[in-house]
KEDOLO-884635 format. One record per residue (C-alpha): residue in one letter; x, y, z. Coordinates in pm, whole numbers, plus 50000, padded with zeros to 5 digits. Each point is the difference from the previous one (the first is absolute). Example, Ala and Ser with C-alpha at 12.3 -4.5 7.8 and 13.67 -1.06 7.14 Angstrom:
2
A512304955050780
S501375034449934
REM end
This chain:
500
X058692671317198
X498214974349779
X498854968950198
X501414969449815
X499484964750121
X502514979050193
X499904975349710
X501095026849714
X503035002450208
X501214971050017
X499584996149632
X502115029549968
X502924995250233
X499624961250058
X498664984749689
X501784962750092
X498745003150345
X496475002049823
X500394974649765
X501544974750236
X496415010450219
X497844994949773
X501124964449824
X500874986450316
X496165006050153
X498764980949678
X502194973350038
X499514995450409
X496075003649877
X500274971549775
X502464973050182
X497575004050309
X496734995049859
X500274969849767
X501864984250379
X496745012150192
X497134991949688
X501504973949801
X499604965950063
X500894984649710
X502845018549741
X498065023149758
X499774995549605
X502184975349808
X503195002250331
X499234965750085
X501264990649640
X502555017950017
X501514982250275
X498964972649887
X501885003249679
X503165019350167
X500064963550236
X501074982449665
X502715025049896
X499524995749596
X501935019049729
X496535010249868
X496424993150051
X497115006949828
X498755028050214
X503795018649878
X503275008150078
X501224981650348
X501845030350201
X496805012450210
X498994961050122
X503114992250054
X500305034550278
X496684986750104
X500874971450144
X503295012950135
X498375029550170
X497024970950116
X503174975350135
X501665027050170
X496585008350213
X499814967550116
X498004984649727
X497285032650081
X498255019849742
X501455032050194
X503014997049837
X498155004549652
X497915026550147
X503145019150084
X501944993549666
X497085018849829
X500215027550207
X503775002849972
X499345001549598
X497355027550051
X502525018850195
X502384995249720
X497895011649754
X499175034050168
X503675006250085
X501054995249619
X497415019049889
X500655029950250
X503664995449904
X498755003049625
X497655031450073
X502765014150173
X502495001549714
X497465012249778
X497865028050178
X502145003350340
X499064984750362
X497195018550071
X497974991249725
X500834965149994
X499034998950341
X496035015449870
X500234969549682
X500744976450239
X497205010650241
X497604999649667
X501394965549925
X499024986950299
X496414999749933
X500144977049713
X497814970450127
X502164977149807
X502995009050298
X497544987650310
X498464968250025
X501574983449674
X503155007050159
X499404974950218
X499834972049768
X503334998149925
X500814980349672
X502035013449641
X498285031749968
X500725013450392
X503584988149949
X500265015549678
X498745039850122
X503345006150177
X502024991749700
X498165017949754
X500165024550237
X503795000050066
X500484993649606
X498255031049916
X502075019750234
X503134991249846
X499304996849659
X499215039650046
X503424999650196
X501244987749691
X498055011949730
X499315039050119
X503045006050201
X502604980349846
X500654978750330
X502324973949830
X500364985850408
X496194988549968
X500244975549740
X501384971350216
X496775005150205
X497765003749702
X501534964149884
X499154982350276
X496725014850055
X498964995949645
X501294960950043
X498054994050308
X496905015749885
X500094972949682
X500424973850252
X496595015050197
X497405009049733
X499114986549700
X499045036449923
X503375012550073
X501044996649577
X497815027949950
X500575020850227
X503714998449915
X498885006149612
X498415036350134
X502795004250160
X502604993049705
X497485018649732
X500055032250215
X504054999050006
X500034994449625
X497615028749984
X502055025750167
X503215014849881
X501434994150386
X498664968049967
X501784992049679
X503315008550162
X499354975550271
X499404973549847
X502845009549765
X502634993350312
X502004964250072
X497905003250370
X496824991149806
X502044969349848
X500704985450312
X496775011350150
X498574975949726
X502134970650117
X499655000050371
X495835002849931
X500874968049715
X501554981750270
X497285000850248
X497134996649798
X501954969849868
X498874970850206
X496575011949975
X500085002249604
X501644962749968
X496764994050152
X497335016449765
X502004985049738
X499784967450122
X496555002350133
X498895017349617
X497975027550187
X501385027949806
X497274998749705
X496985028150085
X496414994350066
X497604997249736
X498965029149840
X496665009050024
X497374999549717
X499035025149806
X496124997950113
X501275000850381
X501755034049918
X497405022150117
X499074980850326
X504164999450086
X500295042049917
X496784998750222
X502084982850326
X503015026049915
X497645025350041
X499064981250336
X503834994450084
X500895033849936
X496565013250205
X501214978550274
X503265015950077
X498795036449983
X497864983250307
X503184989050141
X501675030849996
X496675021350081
X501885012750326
X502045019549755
X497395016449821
X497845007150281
X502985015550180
X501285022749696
X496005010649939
X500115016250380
X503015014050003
X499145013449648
X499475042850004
X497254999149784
X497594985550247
X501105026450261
X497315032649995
X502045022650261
X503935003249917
X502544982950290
X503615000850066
X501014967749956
X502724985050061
X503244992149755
X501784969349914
X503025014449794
X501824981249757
X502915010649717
X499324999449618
X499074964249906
X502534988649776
X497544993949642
X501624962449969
X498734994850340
X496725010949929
X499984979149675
X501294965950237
X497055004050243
X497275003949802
X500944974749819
X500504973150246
X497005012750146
X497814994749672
X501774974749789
X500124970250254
X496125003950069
X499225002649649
X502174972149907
X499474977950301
X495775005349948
X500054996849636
X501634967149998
X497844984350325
X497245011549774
X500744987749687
X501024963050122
X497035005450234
X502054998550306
X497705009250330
X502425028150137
X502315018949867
X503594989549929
X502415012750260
X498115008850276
X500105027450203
X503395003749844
X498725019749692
X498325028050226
X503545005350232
X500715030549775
X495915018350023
X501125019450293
X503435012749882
X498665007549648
X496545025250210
X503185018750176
X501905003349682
X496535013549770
X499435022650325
X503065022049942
X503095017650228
X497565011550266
X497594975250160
X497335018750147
X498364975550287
X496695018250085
X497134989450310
X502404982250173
X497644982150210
X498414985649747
X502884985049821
X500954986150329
X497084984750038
X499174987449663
X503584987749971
X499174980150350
X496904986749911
X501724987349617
X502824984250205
X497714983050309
X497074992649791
X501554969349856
X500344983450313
X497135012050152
X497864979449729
X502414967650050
X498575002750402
X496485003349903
X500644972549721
X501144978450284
X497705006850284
X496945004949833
X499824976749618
X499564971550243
X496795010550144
X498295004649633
X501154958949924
X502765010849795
X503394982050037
X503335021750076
X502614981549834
X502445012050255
X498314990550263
X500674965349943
X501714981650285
X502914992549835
X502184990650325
X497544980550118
X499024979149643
X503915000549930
X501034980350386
X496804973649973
X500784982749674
X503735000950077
X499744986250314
X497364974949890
X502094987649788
X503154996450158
X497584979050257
X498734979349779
X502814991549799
X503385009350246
X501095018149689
X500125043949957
X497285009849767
X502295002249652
X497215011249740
X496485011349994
X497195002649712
X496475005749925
X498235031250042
X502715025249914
X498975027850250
X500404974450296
X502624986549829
X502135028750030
X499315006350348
X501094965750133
X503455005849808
X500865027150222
X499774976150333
X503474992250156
X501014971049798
X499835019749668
X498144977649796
X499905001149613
X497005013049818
X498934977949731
X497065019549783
X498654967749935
X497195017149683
X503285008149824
X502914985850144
X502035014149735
X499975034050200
X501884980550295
X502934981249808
X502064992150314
X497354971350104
X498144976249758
X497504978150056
X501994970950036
X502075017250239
X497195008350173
X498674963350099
X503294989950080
X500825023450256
X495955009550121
X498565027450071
X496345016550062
X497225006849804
X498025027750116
X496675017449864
X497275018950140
X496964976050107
X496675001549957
X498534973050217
X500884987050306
X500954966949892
X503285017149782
X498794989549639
X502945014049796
X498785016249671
X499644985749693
X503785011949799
X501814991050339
X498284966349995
X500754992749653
X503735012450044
X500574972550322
X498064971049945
X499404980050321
X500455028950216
X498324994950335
X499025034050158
X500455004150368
X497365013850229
X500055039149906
X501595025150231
X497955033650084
X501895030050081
X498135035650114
X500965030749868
X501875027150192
X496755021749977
X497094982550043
X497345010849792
X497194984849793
X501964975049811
X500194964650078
X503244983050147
X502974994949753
X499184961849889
X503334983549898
X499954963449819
X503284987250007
X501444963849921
X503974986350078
X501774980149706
X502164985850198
X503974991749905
X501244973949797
X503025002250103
X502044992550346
REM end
């Protein structure tokens, strides 16, 4: 008999069981190590929650639906970031389970199960998936939305346009992004003769009306708020230097999705001198509108989502990891029926080391940029900065810490103590409508920023911002690791209440 792995059979017989295997290990992998490494909540989360704590229509940083799940899933822990931490995972799960779902309809389990796997290795779905904001929210729903606009579209599935409606509503209310991607959507229906005749039905109507209704609110706002115009366009002698950072956005996610490459390049024949028996994923004909729908959400939304980033000079591309959820569906598809999966052990292992490597770089981030001088940014002791200037405070005044300004890193991390406070982004307050400056004196707050002297001299724009500000003595904090850096130097001064 012909030795086949353990692994191959389970794809065959139990490709859920696989799936369920494989996205759950991910996910455990990253809710446990931003709880062990993190100190401090990584990218722009701190804003988020910070903006979810207000619970506005609209913001400038987009639609409202992912801050506002922020700070419910950060409530619900307690007022801990592991709630947050666990939300993102929950949406990465989502997003592999719709997208199995999707490869399923279209090639069968068993090669949905081998897209999914090639998926997986997208660095886009590891650590970013931690930072959960808009674009982690919105990979589940444009995952969902592409399976059942195929529901719809390809197999006539007139039961999938309620869910299609509300998906396509919530994603509006998630990502500014989210217009496009339901124009690619709408152009490859009018492009199809099946496509045509779906959009011809009364479901589409009311499909329309329940997605009008949601995005309502949120478009009462961008009318009101006149955000709706575009960005400048860019001169015509800046052309060639925005077509050069395309080129740059477009080389950058190849890198992403370099696991995929790599993996298809090994398992390729070609490279093989002596002839094996490999083994076979099966699959039935591929229906040709099938083919058509995943190559072209696999292409368009890169091309379209790079082209624009580049052209308004954007510094990553717009959507996300969203626009490469479709690269390892659309390699199974261009493989054909049979799926040869040569060297076994080797695409084990590579597949391992694409999936582990991630995190094993966030560890030696961690552990070892401290001992070169560099700073970690989340290895800032957020709990610790967070507790002192509430509780100083609330000593000095016998009031809760209501709002805090100044530096807006710090900033952010003192509005995630226990009280809540409001942010104020006091070098453009216009980004934090719900607290002004006059609202601000009357009800105090703190003014944070990072010293650079012992006696607490606050900079020059913070200075000129709060005249008569009297800086208290500066408070030192030491870094989780301790490496070569110097202590964490706050300056901090209390404008006390006006009010009783």
């Amino acid at each position: 008999m012909r030795f086949t792995s353990l692994i191959i059979e389970l794809i065959r017989a139990r490709p859920r069981l696989v799936v369920w295997l494989v996205v759950l290990f991910q996910a455990a992998l990253w809710l446990i190590l931003p709880l062990v490494l993190y100190r401090s909540p990584p990218g722009d989360l701190a804003t988020v929650l910070a903006y979810g704590r207000e619970y506005q229509v609209g913001t400038d940083l987009g639609p409202p639906l992912a801050f506002w799940l922020a700070d419910i899933a950060f409530r619900l822990a307690g007022n801990h970031i592991f709630g947050v931490y666990l939300l993102a995972q929950l949406c990465f799960i989502a997003t592999f389970w719709g997208l199995f779902l999707l490869g399923r309809a279209i090639v069968g389990g068993q090669q949905a199960v081998v897209a999914v796997l090639l998926t997986l290795t997208v660095t886009a779905f590891s650590s970013p998936g931690v930072e959960f904001g808009p674009l982690v929210l919105a990979r589940p729903l444009w995952a969902l939305l592409l399976l059942h606009s195929w529901l719809v579209i390809g197999q006539g599935r007139r039961n999938a346009w309620f869910a299609l409606s509300i998906e396509a509503g919530l994603l509006l209310l998630t990502t500014s992004a989210a217009i496009g991607l339901l124009l690619l959507v709408v152009g490859f229906a009018l492009a199809t003769a099946r496509g045509r005749r779906a959009l011809m039905s009364f479901d589409a109507l009311f499909a329309l009306l329940v997605v009008a209704v949601l995005a309502l609110p949120y478009t009462v706002w961008l009318i009101r708020a006149d955000t709706l115009a575009l960005p400048p366009w860019p001169a015509i002698a800046d052309l060639s230097g925005r077509a050069l950072h395309w080129g740059n956005l477009l080389g950058g996610l190849v890198l992403a999705a370099s696991g995929i490459v790599l993996l298809v390049v090994l398992n390729s024949g070609r490279t093989r001198r002596k002839p094996e028996e490999a083994p076979i994923i099966y699959r039935p004909p591929v229906d040709p509108l099938a083919r058509d729908f995943v190559y072209f959400f696999a292409i368009a939304p890169a091309l379209a989502g790079s082209l624009i980033s580049g052209l308004f000079g954007l510094d990553r591309v717009a959507g996300g990891g969203i626009v490469l959820l479709m690269s390892g569906l659309a390699v199974i598809v261009a493989t054909g029926d049979l799926v040869h999966l040569r060297r076994q052990q080797v695409l084990r292992l590579v597949w391992a080391a694409a999936v582990i490597a991630p995190a094993i770089a966030v560890t030696l981030t961690t552990l070892l940029l401290p001992w070169t001088g560099g700073e970690v940014a989340t290895s800032l002791p957020a709990t610790a900065i967070a507790h002192f200037f509430g509780d100083s405070f609330e000593r000095r005044t016998n009031h809760p810490l209501r709002a805090v300004t100044g530096d807006a890193q710090l900033a952010t991390l003192i509005s995630l103590d226990a009280g809540r406070p409001h942010l104020l982004l006091d070098a453009a307050p216009e980004r934090t409508p719900w607290l002004t400056w006059a609202k601000f004196t009357e009800t105090g707050g703190v003014v944070v920023w990072r010293a650079s002297d012992t006696v607490g001299t606050p900079p020059a724009d913070i200075a000129q911002r709060f005249p008569g500000l009297v800086p208290e003595v500066p408070r030192a904090f030491e870094w989780p690791v301790t490496g070569r850096q110097p202590l964490l130097r706050i300056g901090w001064a209390i404008v006390r209440p006006k009010t009783p």
